[in-house]
C-alpha positions in Angstrom: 0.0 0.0 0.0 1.1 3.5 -0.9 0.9 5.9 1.8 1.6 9.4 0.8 3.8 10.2 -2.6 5.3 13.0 -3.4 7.0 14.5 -6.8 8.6 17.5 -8.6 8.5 18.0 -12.1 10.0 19.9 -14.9 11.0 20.6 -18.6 13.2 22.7 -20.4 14.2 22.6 -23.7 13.9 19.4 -24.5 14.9 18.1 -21.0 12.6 17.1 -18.9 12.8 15.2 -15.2 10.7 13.6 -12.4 12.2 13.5 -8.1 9.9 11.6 -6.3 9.8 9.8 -3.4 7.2 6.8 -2.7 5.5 5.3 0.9 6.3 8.8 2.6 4.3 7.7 5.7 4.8 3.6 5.5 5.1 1.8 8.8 8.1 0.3 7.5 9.8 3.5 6.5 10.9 1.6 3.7 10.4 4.9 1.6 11.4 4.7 -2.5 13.0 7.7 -3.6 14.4 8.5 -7.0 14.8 10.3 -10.4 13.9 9.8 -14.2 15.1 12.2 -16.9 14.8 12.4 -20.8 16.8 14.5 -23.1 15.0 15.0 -27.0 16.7 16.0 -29.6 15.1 15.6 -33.2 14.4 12.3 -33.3 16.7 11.0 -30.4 15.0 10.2 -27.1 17.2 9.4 -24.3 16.5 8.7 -20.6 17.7 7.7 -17.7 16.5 6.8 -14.1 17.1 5.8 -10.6 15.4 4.9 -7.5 16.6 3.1 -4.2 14.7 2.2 -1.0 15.2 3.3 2.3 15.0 0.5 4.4 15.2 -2.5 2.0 18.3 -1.1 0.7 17.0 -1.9 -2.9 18.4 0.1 -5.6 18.0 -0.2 -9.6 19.5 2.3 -12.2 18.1 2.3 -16.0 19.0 3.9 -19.5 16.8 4.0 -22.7 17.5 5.2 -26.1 14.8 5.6 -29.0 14.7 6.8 -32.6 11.6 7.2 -34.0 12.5 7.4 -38.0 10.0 8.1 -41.2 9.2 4.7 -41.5 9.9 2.7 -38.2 10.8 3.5 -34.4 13.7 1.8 -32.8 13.8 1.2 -28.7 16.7 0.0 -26.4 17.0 0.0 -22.8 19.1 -1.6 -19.9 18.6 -1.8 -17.1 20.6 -3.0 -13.4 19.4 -3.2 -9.9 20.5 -5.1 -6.4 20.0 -5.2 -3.0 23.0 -4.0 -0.9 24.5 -6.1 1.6 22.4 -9.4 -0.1 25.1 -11.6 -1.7 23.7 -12.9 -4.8 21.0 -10.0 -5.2 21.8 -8.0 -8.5 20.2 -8.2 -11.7 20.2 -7.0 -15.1 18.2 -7.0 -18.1 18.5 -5.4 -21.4 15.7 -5.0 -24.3 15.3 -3.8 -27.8 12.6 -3.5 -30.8 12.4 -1.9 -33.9 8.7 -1.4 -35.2 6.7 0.0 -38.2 3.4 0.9 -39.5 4.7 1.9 -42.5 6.0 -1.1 -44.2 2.7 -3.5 -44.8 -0.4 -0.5 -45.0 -3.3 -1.2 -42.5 -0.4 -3.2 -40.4 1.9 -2.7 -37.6 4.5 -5.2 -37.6 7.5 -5.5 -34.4 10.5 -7.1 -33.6 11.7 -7.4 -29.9 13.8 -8.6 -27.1 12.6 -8.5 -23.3 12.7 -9.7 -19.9 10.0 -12.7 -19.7 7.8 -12.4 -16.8 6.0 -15.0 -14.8 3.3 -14.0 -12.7 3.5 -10.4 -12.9 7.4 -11.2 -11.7 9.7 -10.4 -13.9 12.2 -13.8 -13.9 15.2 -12.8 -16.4 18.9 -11.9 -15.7 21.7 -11.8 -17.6 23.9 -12.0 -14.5 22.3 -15.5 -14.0 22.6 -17.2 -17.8 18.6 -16.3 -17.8 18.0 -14.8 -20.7 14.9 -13.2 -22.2 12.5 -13.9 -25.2 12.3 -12.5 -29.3 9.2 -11.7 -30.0 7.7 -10.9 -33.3 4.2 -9.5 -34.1 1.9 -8.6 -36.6 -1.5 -6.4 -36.2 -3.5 -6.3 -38.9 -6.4 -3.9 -38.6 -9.6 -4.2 -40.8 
């Protein structure tokens, strides 16, 4: 259960950034507390973010590029997280696409690599040989 959040926004040319913090008044003072930014430049998005919690001691730091051409946009991201002082704790997972309306008319057709998840838990990490899925799709609307 969320308690109480609280965040600051803002943008300026082309830069814009979140600081927030998460469970403000939790019993557990485990409160979450971090950052996200993105930086645009024609058609160059890139971001970055970073939260850690309190008590936990749980931290995760991200990165995420995207170019969003004529005829198709192109996404990677990475990111890496642990839990200090837990041996055996950190993660990391990485994922790309590429996707395009343009190619096929009345279809969007995409190309990807994730995480999988299991449960609403996301289960992959490249720090532990666990690798993610391809994906490919096609949505034909009529």
């Amino acid at each position: 259960v969320n308690y109480l959040s609280a965040m600051v926004s803002g943008a300026y040319e082309g830069i814009s950034g979140d600081i927030y913090a998460q469970n403000i008044l939790a019993e557990n003072k485990n409160i979450k507390i971090g950052a996200d930014a993105e930086y645009t430049v024609d058609a160059v998005t890139v971001g970055a973010g970073f939260w850690m919690t309190t008590e936990a001691k749980k931290m995760e730091v991200s990165g995420n590029v995207e170019y969003a051409a004529e005829k198709f946009t192109a996404k990677a991201g990475a990111v890496y997280g642990t839990q200090i002082d837990v041996e055996d704790s950190s993660y990391l997972r990485l994922n790309a696409s590429v996707e395009s309306s343009a190619i096929i008319p009345g279809a969007t057709i995409s190309l990807g690599y994730g995480p999988n998840t299991k449960e609403g838990d996301v289960t992959t990490n490249l720090l532990k040989e666990k690798y993610g899925s391809v994906t490919a799709q096609c949505v034909i609307a009529f």
